[in-house]
NULOVO-141340 format. One record per residue (C-alpha): residue in one letter; x, y, z. Coordinates in steps of 0.05 Angstrom, whole numbers, plus 5000, padded with zeros to 4 digits. Layout:
AXYZ
...
! end
This chain:
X485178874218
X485779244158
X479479474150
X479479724223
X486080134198
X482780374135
X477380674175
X480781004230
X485181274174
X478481534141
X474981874196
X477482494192
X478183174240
X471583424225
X467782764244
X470082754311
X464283014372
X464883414418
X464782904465
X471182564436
X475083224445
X473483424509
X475782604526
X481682714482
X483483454521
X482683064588
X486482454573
X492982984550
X492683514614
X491282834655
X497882484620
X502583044627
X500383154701
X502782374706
X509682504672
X511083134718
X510182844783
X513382214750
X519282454726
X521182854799
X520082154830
X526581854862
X526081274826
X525081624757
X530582234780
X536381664791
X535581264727
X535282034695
X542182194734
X544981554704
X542181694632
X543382374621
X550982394617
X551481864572
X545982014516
X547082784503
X542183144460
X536983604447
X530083294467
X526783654517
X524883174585
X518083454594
X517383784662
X525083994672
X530884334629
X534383734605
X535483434549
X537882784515
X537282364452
X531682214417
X530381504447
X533481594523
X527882184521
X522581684497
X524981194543
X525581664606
X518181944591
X515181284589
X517581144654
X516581724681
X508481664662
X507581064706
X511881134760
X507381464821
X500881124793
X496081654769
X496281514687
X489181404661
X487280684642
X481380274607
X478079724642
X475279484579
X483679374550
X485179174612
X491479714616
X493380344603
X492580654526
X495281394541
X501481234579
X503880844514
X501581394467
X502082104505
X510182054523
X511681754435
X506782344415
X510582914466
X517482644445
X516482474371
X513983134356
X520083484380
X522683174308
X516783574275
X517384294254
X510684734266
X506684124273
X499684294297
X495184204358
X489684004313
X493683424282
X497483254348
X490483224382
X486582744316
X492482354316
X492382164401
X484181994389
X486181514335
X492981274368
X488781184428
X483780754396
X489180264355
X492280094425
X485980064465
X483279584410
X489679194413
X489179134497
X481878904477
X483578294428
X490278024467
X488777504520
X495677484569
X498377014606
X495976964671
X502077254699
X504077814654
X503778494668
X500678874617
X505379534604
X509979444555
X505978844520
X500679114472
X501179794488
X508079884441
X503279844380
X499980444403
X506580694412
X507680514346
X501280744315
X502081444347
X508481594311
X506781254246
X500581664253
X504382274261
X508382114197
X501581974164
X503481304133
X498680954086
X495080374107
X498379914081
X505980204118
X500080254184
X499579474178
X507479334164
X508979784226
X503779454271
X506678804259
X513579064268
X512579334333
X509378634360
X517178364363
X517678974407
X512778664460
X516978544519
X515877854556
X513478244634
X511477964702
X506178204747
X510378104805
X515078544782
X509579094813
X507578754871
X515578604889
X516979284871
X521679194821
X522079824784
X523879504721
X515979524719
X515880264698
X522180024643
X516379574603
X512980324581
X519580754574
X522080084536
X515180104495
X516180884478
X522080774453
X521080164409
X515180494384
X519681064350
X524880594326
X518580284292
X518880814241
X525680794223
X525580014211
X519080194163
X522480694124
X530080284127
X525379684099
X526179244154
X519478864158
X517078304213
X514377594184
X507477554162
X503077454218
X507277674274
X502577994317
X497977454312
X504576984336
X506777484389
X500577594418
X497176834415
X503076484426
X509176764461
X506177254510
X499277094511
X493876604498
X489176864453
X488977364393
X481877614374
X481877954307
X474478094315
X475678604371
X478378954311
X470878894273
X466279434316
X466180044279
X470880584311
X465981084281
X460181004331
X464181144395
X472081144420
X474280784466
X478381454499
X471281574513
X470681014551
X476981064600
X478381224667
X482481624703
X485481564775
X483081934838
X489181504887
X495981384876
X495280634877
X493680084818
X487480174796
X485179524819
X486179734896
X481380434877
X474480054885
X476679734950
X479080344983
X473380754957
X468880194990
X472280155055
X472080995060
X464680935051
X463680395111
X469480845154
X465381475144
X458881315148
X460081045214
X465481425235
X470480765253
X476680955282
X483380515277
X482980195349
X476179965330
X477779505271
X478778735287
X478778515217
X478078685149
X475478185091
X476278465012
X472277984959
X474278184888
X476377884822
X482677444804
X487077994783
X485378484844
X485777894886
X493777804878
X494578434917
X493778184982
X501578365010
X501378565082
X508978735073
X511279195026
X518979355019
X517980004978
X513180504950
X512480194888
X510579584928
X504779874970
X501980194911
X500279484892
X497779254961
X490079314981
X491079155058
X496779695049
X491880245009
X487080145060
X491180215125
X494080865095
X487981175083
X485380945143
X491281215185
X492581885139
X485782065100
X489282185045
X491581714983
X495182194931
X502782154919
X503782684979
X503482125025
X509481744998
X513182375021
X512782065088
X515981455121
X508881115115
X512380345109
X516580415174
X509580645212
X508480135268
X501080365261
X500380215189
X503379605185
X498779295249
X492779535214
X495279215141
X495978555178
X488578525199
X485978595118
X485477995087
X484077895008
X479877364976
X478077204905
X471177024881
X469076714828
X462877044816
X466777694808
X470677464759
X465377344712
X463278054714
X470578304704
X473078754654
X465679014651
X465179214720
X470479094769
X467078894840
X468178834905
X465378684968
X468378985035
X467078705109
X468879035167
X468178635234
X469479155305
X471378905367
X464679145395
X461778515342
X458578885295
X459378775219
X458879165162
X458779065095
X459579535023
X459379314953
X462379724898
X462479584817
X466080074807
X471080524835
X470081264813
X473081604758
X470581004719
X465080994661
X458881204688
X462281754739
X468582074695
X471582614734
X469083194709
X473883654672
X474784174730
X477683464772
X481783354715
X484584034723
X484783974797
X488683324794
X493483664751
X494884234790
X495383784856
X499783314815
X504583924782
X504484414837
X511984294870
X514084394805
X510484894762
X508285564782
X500485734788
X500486174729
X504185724686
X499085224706
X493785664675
X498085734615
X499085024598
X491384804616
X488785444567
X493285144520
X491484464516
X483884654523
X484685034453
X488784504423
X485884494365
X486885214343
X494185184352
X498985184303
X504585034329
X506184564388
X512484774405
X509385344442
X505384744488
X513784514502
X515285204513
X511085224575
X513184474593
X520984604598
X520684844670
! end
């Protein structure tokens, strides 16, 4: 672990590609689309209401004029990130890096005076990398959802980063922030208990009062993410996923982002079952049944009744009927009264989910599935998918980046102050100041 930290905290701005950047750029406009949207959610909107009043301040809520406390705005932008389902993720952490990083770096810096796009963008490449490495070593339990868990020493890292700590306070912060690790359920998502999007905002927060334990002297016992981690909310805790050399390639480079405003683990299904639907132009009435092979973890969302949004965005026979019904899967179609469709909910009930074994021994590295589609007329057809898109291998490009953003941001933001914030962000690094990059996000 150290020696990871010491050379992340070596490489320096000038050693990172071209490549890294562009990821880095992408990963940021891609974020802050996700905390818009998020933050005008219902969901997000009433815990805001109930917030607000209570915790004045002077922290910006990116996205809309108010303002709070330090932590309530840490809290309410790490909610906000994951709340419609379009943050960026990495299949090979097994959860979502940016979403624990983006919403500490965008509040923390508020505390900073003239503090630069070139730093603020170095530090989210290395932040990035410390949680992504940390998703890698920890094994879960079975039933744990994975925001919140891991994720708050990125938090952690990103801040401490920020106040460009030494190593050695790099190490005593990291283990701090395990204690922070909040004990989640995965069926807190596929209930639709919102507390779900609380693990992030909880992990943004913890991740800033991180620093002021470091600095107050207020240290965790040796070993404590290694406890944490192994033995309280997960299984296993490899320090050698700590050993590959961070200099050779990052893993922000190795992420992907989301095309549908569903869990990631529904995307290669529905991107399957649009391939069989198009090709041979199926309509609704012509559907008898619906089969879904996949891994383990995709395999739990098999709910043919959802209760709320939150709910369906965790349901594959629910993804698929939507799309199937509305040809569309972005967060405009929870603007309608899609779970009170008779239509929908007839067509969810003939999709059935199965695990396989054999995908599960390709998962994290790919993440299969295998679609069959049986008509009334008695034809079948099948589709296998590795991969959904937007993963490794076909990135959306930067242009869909930008396109996602503006579909994401566009009830809220102006066209030309669209413009403004993407030129921004794409010359990052010549900034000097990122206040001007809040400027244009208090809307």
């Amino acid at each position: 672990m150290e020696m990871f930290i010491q050379r992340v905290t070596d490489y320096s701005f000038e050693d990172i590609d071209q490549t890294t950047m562009e990821s880095a750029k992408k990963v940021l406009i891609d974020t802050i689309g996700a905390m818009i949207i998020g933050v005008y959610d219902s969901s997000t909107e009433r815990l805001l209401d109930e917030v607000e009043p209570m915790n004045p301040g002077t922290y910006q809520i990116i996205g809309t004029k108010k303002t709070v406390n330090l932590n309530s705005a840490a809290f309410i932008h790490g909610v906000a990130t994951v709340a419609v389902e379009l943050d960026e993720g990495n299949q090979f952490s097994k959860g979502h890096p940016a979403a624990h990083i983006v919403p500490a770096m965008l509040t923390y810096v508020q505390t900073k005076k003239e503090y630069s796009g070139r730093d603020f963008v170095y530090n989210l490449i290395r932040s990035y990398e410390v949680c992504s490495r940390f998703g890698r070593a920890t094994t879960l339990l079975s039933d744990a959802h994975a925001h919140g868990t891991w994720g708050v020493a990125g938090s952690a890292a990103s801040i401490l980063f920020m106040d460009d700590v030494s190593v050695r306070e790099m190490l005593d912060g990291l283990n701090i922030s395990a204690s922070f690790a909040m004990p989640t359920m995965w069926n807190a998502a596929i209930e639709g208990a919102f507390i779900r999007n609380v693990y992030v905002g909880q992990s943004i927060e913890s991740g800033i009062k991180v620093a002021s334990l470091l600095k107050a002297g207020y240290y965790a016992p040796k070993h404590n993410m290694e406890y944490v981690f192994s033995q309280v909310i997960g299984r296993d805790f490899d320090l050698a996923s700590f050993n590959s050399s961070s200099n050779s390639d990052w893993d922000i480079n190795r992420n992907y982002f989301k095309t549908h405003a569903f869990c990631r683990y529904v995307h290669a299904p529905l991107d399957a079952f649009k391939m069989i639907v198009k090709e041979h132009d199926i309509q609704p009435s012509d559907i008898k049944s619906v089969t879904v092979t996949t891994y383990t973890r995709a395999s739990t969302l098999d709910s043919r009744e959802c209760g709320n949004t939150l709910s369906a965005k965790f349901s594959i026979p629910y993804a698929l009927s939507i799309w199937l019904h509305k040809k569309k899967t972005d967060q405009t179609v929870f603007n309608e009264n899609i779970l009170d469709e008779l239509a929908i909910k007839e067509t969810a009930k003939k999709i059935q989910v199965v695990q396989s074994d054999e995908f599960d021994r390709d998962y994290p590295s790919i993440m299969p599935v295998e679609i069959l589609v049986t008509l009334h007329s008695g034809e079948s057809l099948r589709q296998r998918l590795d991969n959904a898109n937007g993963a490794p291998g076909s990135q959306m490009t930067r242009q869909d980046i930008i396109d996602k953003f503006k579909s994401n941001t566009s009830p809220f933001i102006s066209s030309p102050r669209q413009d403004e914030i993407i030129d921004w962000i794409t010359d990052i690094e010549n900034k000097d100041n990122m206040d001007d990059l809040l400027n244009y996000l208090y809307i």
